[in-house]
VOBA-1610 file (N, C-alpha, C; in pm, whole numbers, padded with zeros to 5 digits, always signed):
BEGIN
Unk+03246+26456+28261Unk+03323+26483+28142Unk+03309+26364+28048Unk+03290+26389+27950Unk+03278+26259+27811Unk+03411+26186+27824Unk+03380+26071+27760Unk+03510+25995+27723Unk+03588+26034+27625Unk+03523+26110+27517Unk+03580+26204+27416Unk+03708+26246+27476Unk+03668+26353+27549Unk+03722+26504+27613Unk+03875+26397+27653Unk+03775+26252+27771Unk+03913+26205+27815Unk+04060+26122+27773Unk+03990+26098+27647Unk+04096+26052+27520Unk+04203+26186+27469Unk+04098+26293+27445Unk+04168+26393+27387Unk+04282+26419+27496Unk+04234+26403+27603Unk+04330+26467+27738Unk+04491+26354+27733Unk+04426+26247+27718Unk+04552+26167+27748Unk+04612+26160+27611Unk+04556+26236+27507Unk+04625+26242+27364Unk+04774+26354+27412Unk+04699+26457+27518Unk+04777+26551+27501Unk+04887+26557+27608Unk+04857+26434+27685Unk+04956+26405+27786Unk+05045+26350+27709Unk+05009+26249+27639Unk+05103+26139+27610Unk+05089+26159+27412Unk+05183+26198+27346Unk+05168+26264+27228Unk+05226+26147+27152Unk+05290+26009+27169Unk+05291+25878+27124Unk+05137+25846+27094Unk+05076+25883+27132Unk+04930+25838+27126Unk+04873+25867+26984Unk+04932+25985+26918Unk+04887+26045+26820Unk+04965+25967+26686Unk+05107+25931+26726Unk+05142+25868+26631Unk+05171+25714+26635Unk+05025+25675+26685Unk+05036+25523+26705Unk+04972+25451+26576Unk+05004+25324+26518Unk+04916+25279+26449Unk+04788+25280+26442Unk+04719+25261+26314Unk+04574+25287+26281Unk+04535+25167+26408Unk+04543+25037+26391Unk+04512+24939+26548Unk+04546+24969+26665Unk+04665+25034+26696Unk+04644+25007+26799Unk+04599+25173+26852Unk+04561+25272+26767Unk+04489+25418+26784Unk+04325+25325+26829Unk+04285+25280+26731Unk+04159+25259+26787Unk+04140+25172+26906Unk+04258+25078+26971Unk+04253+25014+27073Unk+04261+25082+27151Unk+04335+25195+27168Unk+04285+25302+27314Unk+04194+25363+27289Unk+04141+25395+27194Unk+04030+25437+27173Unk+03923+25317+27250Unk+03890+25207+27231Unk+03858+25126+27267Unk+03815+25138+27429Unk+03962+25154+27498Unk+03919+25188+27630Unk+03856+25308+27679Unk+03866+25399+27599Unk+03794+25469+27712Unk+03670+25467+27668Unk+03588+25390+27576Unk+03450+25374+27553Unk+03319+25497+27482Unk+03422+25540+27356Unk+03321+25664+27283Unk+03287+25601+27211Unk+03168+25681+27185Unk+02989+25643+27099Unk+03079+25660+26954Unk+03106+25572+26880Unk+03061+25567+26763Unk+03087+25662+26662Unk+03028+25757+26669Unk+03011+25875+26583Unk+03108+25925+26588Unk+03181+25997+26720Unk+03295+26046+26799Unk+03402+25986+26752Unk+03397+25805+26778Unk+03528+25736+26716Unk+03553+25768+26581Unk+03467+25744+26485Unk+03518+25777+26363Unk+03545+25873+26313Unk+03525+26003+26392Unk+03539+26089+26379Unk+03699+26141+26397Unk+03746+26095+26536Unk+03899+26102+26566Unk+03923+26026+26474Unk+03886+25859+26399Unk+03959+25767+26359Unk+03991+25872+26212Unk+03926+25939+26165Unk+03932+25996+26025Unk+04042+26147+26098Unk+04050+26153+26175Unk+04148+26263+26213Unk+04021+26410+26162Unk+03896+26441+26236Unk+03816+26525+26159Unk+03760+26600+26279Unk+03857+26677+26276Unk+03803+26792+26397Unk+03697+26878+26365Unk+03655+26878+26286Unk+03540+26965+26210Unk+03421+26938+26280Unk+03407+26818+26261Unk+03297+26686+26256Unk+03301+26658+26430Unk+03376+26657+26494Unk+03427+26629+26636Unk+03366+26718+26706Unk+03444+26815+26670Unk+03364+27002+26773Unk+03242+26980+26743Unk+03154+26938+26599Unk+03026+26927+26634Unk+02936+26820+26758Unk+03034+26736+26707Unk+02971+26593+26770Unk+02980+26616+26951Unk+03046+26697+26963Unk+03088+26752+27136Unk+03013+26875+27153Unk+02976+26894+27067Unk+02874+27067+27076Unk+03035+27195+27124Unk+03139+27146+27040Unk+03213+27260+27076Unk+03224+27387+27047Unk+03314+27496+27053Unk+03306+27603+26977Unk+03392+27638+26845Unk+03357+27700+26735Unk+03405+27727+26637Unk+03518+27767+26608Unk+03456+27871+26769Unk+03671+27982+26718Unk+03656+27982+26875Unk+03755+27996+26920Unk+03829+28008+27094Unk+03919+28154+27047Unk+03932+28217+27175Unk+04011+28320+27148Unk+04055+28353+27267Unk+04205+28377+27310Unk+04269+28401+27451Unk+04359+28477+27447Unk+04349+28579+27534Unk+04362+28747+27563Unk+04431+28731+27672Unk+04558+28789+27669Unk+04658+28842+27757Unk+04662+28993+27772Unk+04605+29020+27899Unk+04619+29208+27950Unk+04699+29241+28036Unk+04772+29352+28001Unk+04893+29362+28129Unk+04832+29514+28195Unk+04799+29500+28356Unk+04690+29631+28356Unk+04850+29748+28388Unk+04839+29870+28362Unk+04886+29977+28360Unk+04924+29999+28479Unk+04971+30055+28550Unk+05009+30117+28707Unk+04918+30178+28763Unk+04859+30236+28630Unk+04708+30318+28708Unk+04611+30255+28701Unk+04613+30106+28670Unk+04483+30051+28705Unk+04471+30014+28801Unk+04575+29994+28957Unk+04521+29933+29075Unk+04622+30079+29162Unk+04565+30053+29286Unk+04615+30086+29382Unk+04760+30073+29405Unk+04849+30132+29465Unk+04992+30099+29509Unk+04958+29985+29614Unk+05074+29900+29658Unk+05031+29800+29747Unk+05100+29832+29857Unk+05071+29902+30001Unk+05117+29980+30130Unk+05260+29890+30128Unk+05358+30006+30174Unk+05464+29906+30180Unk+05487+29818+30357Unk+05377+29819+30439Unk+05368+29749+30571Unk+05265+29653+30530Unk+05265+29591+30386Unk+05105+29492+30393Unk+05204+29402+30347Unk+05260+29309+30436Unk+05311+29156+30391Unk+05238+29062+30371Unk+05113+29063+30366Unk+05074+28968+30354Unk+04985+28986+30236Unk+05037+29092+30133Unk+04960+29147+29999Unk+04824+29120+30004Unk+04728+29166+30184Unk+04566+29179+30074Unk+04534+29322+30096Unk+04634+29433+30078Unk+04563+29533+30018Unk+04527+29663+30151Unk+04565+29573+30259Unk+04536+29613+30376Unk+04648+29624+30505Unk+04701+29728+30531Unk+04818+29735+30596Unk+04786+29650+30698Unk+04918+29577+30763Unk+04934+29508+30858Unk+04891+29527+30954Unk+04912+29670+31052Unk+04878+29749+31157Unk+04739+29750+31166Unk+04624+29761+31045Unk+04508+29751+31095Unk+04455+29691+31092Unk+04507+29538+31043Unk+04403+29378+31038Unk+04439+29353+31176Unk+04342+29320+31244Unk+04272+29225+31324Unk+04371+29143+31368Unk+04389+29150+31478Unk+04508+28986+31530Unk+04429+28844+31493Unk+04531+28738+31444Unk+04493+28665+31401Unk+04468+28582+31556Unk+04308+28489+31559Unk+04260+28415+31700Unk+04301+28228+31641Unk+04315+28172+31750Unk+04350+28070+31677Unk+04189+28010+31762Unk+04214+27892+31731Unk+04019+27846+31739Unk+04053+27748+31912
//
């Protein structure tokens, strides 16, 4: 993983990070050791320029599906151990 990615990560842990002075922003910047291009890129606050410089993507998009009742099977009401497969006909468990 880039040092990029791992700045951004501890940006989003720790959100003081974002509103730290212009010195001491680039002093953690500092540690985790990004190329240049990348730094000035966060230092100018330019996500534009960033997603390129990381080869990221343009648009992200995340989809929540809730499946219907009729998309799966009922789940046997003797399968405690929910895989799908009644209790009575799995296999006794062997210990080694």
């Amino acid at each position: 993983m880039s040092n990029v990615i791992r700045f951004l990560e501890e940006m989003g842990r720790n959100p003081a990070v974002g509103r730290m002075a212009a010195a001491e922003y680039a002093a953690t910047m500092a540690a985790f050791d990004i190329d240049q291009p990348q730094r000035q890129a966060l230092l100018d606050r330019n996500h534009v320029v960033l997603g390129d410089l990381v080869d990221g993507r343009l648009r992200m998009m995340f989809y929540i599906t809730v499946p219907s009742p009729d998309d799966h099977e009922a789940i046997p009401d003797d399968d405690n151990d929910g895989d799908g497969v009644p209790d009575d006909d799995e296999p006794p468990y062997e210990k080694d």
